[in-house]
C-alpha positions in Angstrom: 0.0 0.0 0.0 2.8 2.3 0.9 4.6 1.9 -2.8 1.1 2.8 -4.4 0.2 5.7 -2.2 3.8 7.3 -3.1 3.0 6.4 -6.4 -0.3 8.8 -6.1 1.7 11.7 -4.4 4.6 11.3 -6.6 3.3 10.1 -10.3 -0.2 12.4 -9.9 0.9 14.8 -7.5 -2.1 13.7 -5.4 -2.5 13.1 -1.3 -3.3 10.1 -1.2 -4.6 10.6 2.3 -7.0 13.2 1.1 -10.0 10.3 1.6 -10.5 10.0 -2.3 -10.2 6.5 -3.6 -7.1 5.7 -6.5 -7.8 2.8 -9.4 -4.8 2.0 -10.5 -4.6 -0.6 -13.2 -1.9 -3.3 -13.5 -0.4 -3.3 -17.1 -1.4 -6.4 -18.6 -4.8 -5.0 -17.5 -6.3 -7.9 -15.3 -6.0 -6.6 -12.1 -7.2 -3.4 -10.6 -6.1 -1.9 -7.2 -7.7 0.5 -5.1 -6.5 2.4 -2.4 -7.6 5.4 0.1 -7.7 6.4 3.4 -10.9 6.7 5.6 -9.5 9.3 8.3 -8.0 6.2 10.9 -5.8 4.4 8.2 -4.9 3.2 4.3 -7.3 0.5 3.2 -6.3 -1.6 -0.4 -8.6 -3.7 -2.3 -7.6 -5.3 -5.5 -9.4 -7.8 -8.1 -7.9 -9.7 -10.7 -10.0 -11.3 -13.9 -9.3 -14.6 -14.6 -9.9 -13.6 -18.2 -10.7 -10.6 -19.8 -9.6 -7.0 -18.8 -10.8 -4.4 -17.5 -12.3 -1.6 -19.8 -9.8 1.5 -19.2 -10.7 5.2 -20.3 -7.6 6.7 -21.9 -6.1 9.0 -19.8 -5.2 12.6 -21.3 -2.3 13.5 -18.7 -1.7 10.6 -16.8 -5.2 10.0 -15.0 -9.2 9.8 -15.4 -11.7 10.9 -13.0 -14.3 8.3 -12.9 -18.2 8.6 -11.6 -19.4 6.2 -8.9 -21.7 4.3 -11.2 -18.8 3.6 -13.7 -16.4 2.4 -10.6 -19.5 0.1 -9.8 -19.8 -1.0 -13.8 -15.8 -2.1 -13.4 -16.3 -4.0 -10.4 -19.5 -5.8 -10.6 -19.6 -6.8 -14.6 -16.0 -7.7 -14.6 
């Protein structure tokens, strides 16, 4: 968790301890991990598809903003 939350503050220039939740995408595309921080510590939750990948916006300067309902989409229908 530590590696991807520098990752955030380094690679996006984020705080990753702002409470916001991170997607970040493995490269062969399988696996998703998400990470935030709920005010009392750093919680991760990753998935990885057996087949398939996940469906990826294309990011126009490194990152995407996502809605709630499309977070759900990738999670659920994966």
């Amino acid at each position: 968790m530590q590696g991807l939350a520098l990752q955030v503050q380094e690679k996006l220039g984020r705080d990753p301890h702002a409470g916001y939740l991170y997607v970040i995408r493995g490269r062969s595309g399988n696996l998703i991990k998400i990470i935030w921080h709920d005010g009392l510590g750093m919680s991760l939750y990753a998935k990885r598809l057996e087949t398939g990948r996940f469906l990826w916006p294309s990011p126009a300067d490194g990152s995407v903003s996502i809605s709630p309902a499309q977070l759900t989409y990738m999670l659920v229908s994966a």
